[in-house]
Backbone bond lengths (Angstrom), bond angles and torsions (degrees), N, CA, C in turn:
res aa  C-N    CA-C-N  psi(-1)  N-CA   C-N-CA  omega(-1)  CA-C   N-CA-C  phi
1 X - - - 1.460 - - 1.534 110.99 -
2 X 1.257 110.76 -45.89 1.651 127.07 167.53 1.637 109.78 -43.29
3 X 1.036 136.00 -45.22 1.651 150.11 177.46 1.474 110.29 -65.01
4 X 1.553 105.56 -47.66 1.676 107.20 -178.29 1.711 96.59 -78.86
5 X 1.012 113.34 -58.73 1.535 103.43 -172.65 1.599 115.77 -33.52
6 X 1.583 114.69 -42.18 1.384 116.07 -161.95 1.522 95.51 -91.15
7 X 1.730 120.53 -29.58 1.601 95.27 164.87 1.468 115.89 -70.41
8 X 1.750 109.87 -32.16 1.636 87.49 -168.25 2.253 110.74 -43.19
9 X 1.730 110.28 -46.98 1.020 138.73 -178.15 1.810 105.77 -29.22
10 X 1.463 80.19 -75.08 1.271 109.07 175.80 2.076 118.38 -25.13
11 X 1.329 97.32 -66.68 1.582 106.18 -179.75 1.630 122.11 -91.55
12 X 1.590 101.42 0.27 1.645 124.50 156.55 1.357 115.93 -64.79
13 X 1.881 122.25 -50.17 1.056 124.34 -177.31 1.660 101.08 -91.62
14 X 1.187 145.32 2.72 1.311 137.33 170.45 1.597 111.66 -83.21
15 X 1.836 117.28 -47.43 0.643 83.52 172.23 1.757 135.24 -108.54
16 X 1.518 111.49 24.91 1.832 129.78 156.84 1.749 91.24 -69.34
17 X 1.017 118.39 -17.64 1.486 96.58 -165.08 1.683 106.55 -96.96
18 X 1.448 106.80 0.44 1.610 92.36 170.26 1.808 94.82 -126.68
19 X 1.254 86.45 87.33 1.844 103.09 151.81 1.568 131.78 -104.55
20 X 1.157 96.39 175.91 1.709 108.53 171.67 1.395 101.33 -172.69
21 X 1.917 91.17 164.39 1.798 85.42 -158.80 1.752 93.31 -64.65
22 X 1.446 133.67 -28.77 1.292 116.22 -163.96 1.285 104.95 -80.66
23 X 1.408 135.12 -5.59 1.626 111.89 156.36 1.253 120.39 -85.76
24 X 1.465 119.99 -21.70 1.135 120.40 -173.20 1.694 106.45 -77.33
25 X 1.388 115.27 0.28 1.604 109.26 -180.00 1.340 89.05 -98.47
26 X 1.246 129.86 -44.88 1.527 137.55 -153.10 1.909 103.37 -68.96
27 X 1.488 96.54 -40.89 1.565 93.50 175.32 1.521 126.93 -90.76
28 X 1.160 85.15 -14.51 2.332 92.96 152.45 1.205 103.36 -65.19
29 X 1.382 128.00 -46.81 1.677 120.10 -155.44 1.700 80.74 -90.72
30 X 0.935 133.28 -49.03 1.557 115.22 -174.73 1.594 109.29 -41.55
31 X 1.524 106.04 -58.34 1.886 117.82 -157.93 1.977 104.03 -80.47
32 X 1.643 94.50 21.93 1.420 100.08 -178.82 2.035 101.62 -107.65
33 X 1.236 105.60 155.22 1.191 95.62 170.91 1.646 124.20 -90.09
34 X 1.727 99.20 -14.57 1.543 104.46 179.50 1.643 107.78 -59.65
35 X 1.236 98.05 -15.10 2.025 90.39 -157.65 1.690 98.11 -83.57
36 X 1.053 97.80 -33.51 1.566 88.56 178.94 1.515 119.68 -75.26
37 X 1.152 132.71 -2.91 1.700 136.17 -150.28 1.474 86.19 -68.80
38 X 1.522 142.86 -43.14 1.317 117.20 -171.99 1.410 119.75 -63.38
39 X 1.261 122.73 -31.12 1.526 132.10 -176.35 1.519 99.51 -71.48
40 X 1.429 126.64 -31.35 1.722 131.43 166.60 0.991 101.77 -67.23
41 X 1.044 160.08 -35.60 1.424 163.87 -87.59 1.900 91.50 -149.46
42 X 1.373 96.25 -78.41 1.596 86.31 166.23 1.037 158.70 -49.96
43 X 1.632 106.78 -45.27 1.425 134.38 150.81 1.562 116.47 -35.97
44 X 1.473 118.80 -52.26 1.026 127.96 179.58 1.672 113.20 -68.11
45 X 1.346 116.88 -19.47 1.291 122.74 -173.04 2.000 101.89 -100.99
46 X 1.038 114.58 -9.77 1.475 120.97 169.30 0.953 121.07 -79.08
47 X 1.533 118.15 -41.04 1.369 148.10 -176.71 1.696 92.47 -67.29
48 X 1.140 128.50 -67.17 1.399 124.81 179.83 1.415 114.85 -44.35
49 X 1.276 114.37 -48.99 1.525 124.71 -164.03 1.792 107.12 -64.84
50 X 1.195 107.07 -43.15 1.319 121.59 165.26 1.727 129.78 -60.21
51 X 1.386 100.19 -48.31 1.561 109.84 -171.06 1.747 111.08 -108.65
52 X 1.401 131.63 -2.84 1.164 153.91 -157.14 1.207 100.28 29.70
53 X 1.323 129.56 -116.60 1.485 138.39 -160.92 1.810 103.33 -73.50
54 X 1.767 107.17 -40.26 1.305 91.57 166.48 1.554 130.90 -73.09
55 X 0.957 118.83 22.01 1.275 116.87 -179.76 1.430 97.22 -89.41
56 X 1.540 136.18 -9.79 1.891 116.07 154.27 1.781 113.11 -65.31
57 X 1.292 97.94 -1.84 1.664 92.52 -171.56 1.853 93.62 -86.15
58 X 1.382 112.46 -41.36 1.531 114.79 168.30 1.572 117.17 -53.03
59 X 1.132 99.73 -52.74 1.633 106.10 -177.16 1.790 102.82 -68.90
60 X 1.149 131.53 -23.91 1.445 121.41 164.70 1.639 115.76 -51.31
61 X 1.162 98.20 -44.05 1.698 107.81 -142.98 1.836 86.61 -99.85
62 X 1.552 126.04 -9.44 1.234 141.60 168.35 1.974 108.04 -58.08
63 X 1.977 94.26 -52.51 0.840 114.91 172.85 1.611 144.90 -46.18
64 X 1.675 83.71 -46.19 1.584 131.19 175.02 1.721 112.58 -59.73
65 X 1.272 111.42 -38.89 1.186 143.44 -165.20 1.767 115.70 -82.73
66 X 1.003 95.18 -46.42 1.917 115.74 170.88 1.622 106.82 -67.95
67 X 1.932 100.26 -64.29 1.554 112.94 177.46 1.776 114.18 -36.33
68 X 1.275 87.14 -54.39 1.997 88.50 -170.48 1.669 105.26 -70.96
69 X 1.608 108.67 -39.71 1.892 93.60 -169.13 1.823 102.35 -67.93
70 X 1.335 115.99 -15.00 1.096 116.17 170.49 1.406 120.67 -62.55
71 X 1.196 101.06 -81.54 1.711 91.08 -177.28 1.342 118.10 -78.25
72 X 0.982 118.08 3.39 1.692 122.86 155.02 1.367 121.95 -53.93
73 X 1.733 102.15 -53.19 1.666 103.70 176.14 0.937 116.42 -94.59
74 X 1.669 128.80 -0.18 1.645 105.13 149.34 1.601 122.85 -104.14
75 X 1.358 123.14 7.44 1.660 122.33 171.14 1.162 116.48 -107.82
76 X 1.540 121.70 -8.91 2.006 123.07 -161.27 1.616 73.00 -127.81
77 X 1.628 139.92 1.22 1.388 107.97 -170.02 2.012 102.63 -149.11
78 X 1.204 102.31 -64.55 1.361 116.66 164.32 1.601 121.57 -41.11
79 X 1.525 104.34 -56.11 1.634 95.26 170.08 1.159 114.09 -101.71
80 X 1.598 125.43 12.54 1.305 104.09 134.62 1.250 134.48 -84.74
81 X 1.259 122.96 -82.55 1.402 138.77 -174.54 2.103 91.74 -15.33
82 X 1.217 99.16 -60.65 1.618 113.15 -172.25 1.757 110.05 80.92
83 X 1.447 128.41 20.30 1.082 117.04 177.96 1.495 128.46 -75.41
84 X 1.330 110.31 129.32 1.516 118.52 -155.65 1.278 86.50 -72.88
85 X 1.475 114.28 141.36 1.632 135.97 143.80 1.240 121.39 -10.00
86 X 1.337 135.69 140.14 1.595 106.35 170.06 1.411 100.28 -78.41
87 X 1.092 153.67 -44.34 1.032 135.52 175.06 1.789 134.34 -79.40
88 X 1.443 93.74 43.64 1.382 111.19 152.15 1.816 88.66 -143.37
89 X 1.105 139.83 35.88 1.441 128.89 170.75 2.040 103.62 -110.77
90 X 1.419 108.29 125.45 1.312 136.46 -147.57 1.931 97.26 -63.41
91 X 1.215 94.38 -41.50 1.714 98.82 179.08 1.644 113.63 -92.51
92 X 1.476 102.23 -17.45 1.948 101.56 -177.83 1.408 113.15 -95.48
93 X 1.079 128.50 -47.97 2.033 144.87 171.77 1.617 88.19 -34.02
94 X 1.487 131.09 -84.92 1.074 99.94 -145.27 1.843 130.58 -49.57
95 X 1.366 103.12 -31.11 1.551 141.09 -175.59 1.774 102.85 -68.67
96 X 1.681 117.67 16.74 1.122 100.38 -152.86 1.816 87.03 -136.61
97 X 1.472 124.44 127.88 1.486 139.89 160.88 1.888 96.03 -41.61
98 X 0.564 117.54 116.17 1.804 114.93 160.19 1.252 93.32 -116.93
99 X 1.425 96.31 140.87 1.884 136.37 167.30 1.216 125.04 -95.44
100 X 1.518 119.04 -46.81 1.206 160.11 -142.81 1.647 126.05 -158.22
101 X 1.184 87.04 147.40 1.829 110.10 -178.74 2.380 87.71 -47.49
102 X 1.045 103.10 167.19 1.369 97.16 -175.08 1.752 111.63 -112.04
103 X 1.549 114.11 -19.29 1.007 101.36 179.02 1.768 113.48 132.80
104 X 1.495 83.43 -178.06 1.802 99.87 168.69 1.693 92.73 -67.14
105 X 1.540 108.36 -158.25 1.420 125.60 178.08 1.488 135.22 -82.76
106 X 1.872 72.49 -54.57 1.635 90.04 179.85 1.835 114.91 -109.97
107 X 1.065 109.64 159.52 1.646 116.26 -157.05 1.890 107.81 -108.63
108 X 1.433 106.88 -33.35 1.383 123.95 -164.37 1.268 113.11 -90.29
109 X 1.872 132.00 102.15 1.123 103.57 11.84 1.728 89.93 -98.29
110 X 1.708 103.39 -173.00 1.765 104.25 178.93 1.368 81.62 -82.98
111 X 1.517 97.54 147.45 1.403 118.43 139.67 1.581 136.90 -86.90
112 X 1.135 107.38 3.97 1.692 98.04 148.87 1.380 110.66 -98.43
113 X 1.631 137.84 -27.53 1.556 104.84 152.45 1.264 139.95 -42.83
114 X 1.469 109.56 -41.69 1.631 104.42 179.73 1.617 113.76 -95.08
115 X 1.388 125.89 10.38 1.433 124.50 153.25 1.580 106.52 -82.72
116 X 0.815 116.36 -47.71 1.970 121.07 172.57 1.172 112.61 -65.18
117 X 1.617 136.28 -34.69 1.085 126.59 172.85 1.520 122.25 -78.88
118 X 1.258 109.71 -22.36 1.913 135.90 -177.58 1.179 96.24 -74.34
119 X 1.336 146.32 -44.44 1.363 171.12 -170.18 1.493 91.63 -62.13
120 X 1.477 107.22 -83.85 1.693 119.19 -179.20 0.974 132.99 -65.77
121 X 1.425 124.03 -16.34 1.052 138.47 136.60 2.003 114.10 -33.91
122 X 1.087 89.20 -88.54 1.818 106.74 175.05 1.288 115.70 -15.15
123 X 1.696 104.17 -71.81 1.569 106.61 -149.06 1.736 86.96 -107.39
124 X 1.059 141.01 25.57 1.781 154.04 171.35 1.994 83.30 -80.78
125 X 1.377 119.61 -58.38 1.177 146.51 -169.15 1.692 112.10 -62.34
126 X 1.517 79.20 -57.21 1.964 85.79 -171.50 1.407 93.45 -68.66
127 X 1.666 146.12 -29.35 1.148 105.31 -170.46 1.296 102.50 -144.40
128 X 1.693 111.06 49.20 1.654 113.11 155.70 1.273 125.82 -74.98
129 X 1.625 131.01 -3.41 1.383 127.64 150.86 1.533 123.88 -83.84
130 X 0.920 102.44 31.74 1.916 95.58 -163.16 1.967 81.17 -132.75
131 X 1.268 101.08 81.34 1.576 102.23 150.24 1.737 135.16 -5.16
132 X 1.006 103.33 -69.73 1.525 129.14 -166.04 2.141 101.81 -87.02
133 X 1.238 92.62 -13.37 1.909 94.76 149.88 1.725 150.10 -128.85
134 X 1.601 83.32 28.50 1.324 118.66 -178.53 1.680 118.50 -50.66
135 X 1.691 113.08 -33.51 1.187 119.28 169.00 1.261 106.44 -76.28
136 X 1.497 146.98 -7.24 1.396 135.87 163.21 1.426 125.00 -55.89
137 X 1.489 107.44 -35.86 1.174 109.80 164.25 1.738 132.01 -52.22
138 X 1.409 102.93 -36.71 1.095 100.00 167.96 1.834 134.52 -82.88
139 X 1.444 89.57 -13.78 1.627 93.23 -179.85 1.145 108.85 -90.41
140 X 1.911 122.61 -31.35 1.525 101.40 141.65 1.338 146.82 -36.91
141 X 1.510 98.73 -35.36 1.863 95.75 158.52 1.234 140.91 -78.38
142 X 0.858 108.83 -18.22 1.616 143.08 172.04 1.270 104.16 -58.79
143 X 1.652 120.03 -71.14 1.602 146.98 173.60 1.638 89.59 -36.62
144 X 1.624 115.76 -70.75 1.416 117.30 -149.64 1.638 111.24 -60.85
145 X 1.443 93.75 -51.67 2.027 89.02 174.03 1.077 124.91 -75.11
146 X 1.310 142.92 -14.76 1.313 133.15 152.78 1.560 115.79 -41.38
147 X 1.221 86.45 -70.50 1.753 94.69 166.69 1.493 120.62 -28.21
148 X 1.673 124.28 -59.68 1.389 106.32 -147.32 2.312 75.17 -89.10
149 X 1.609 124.26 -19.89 1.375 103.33 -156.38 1.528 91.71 -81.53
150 X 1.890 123.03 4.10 1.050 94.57 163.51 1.509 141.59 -104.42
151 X 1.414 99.55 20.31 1.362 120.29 -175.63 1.558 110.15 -94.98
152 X 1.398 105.44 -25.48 1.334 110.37 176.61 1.669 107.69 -84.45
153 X 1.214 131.60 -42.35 1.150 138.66 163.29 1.167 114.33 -23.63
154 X 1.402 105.04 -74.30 1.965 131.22 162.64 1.169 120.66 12.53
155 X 2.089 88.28 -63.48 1.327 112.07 -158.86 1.778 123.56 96.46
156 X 1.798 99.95 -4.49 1.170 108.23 -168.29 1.401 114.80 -89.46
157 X 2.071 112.78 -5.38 1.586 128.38 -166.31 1.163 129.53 -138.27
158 X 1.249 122.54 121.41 1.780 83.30 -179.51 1.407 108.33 -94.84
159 X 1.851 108.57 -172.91 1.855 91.22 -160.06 2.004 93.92 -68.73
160 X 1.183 111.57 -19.25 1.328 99.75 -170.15 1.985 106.88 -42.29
161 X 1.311 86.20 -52.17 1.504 101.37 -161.16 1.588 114.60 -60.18
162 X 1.554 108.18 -21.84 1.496 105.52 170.06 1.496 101.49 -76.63
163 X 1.477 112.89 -65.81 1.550 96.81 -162.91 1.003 132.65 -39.99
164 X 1.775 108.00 -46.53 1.434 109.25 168.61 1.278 139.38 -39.81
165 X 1.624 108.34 -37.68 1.582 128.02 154.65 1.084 97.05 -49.32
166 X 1.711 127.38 -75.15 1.924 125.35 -159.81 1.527 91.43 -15.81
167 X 1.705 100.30 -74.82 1.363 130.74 -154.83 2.216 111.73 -42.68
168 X 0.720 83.28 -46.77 1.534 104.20 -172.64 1.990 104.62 -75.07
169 X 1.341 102.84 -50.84 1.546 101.44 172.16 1.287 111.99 -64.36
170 X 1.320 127.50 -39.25 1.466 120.34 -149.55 1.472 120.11 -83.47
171 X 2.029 93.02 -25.05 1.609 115.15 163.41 1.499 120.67 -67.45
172 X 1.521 101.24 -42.91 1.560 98.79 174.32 1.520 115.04 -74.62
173 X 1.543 136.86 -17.94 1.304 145.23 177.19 1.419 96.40 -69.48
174 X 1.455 134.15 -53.28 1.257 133.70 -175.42 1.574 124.35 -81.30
175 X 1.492 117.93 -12.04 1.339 131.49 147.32 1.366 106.07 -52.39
176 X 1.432 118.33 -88.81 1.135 133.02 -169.88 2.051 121.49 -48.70
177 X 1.396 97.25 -17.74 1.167 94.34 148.91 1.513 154.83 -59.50
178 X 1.655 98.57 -51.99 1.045 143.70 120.68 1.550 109.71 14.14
179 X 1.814 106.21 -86.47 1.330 89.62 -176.23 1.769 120.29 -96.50
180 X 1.675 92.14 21.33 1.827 82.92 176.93 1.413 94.15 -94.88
181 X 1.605 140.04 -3.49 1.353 132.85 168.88 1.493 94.42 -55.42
182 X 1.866 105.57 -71.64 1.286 105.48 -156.35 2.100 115.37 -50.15
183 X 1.230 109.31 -39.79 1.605 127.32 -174.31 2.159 92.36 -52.36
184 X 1.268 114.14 -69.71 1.133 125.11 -159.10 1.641 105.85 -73.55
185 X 1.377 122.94 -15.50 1.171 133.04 175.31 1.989 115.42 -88.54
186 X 1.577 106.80 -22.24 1.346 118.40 161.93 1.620 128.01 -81.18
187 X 1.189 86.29 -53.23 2.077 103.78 146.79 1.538 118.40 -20.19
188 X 1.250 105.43 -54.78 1.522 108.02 -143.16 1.851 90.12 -101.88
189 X 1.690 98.26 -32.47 1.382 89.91 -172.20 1.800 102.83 -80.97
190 X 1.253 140.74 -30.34 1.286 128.10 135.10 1.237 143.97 -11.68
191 X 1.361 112.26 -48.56 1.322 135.21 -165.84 1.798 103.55 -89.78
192 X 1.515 103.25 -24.75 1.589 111.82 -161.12 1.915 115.62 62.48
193 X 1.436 94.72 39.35 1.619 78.60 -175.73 1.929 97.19 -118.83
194 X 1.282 93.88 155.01 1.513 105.71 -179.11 1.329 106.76 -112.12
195 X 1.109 111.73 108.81 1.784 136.86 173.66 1.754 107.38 -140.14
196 X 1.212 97.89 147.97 1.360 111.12 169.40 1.441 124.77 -66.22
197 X 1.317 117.09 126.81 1.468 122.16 -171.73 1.902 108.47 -53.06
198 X 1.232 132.32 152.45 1.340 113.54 150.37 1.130 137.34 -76.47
């Protein structure tokens, strides 16, 4: 455990240790949620084009999806585990580029990995049959690691603390999928209408 701790450490301070002010602006606006709103913006407008009016039943369970990796990774993980931030940790902070205010306390797991991964998880799912949005998948990945390499960048994570998020969002994104098949698949058979599942 002693070995992983000092690599997690280890490749935390390698990569805070290669900054400049233009990444260090670029990965604020990344680890922000305003910067992304156009890529929400679209998604949300695909989602319509696809599901028409039901596509608020997607955007619920979109919703649903954020809510749980959220307080999931800070009540089933954060106040447990209790691992301090590296930048509230007594031997790592000083050794550490800060950008930014540092945070809550504890780091394990992040919760913007497992809201980004719950996310990519989800809609990786909602629209791997639809041909003609096959490159979404990838800009969801794209979206998701920026995110957790910019929390580590920060100084606010170590990589432990994202993956573990990856790990933790991507299960609850694919749970929660899960039951918007089953929800939207009772719907429809109610309704008598024939549409394609997501």
């Amino acid at each position: 455990m002693e070995s992983l701790i000092h690599l997690d450490t280890q490749i935390l301070l390698f990569i805070n240790g290669h900054h400049s002010p233009f990444f260090d602006s670029l990965m604020l606006a990344i680890s922000s949620k305003f910067f992304w709103s156009p890529l929400y913006a679209l998604l949300i407008y695909f989602i319509f084009k696809e599901k028409k009016w039901y596509g608020f039943l997607t955007l619920i369970f979109v919703a649903l999806t954020i809510t749980a990796s959220d307080q999931i990774s800070v009540h089933a993980f954060k106040d447990v585990f209790m691992r301090l931030r590296p930048c509230h940790q007594p031997g790592v902070s000083p050794l550490l580029h800060m950008v930014k205010h540092c945070g809550g306390q504890y780091g394990f797991v992040s919760s913007h990995a497992a809201n980004s991964f719950s996310v990519l998880a989800f809609l990786t799912f909602f629209f791997r049959h639809r041909n003609k949005y096959k490159w979404v998948k990838w800009v969801l990945w794209i979206w998701a690691l920026l995110i957790i390499y910019s929390r580590v960048y920060l100084g606010v994570h170590y990589p432990g603390d994202v993956l573990g998020g990856a790990i933790v969002g991507y299960l609850i994104g694919l749970t929660i999928y899960y039951f918007y098949q089953l929800t939207e698949a009772s719907i429809f058979k109610q309704e008598g209408l024939k549409q394609d599942i997501g």
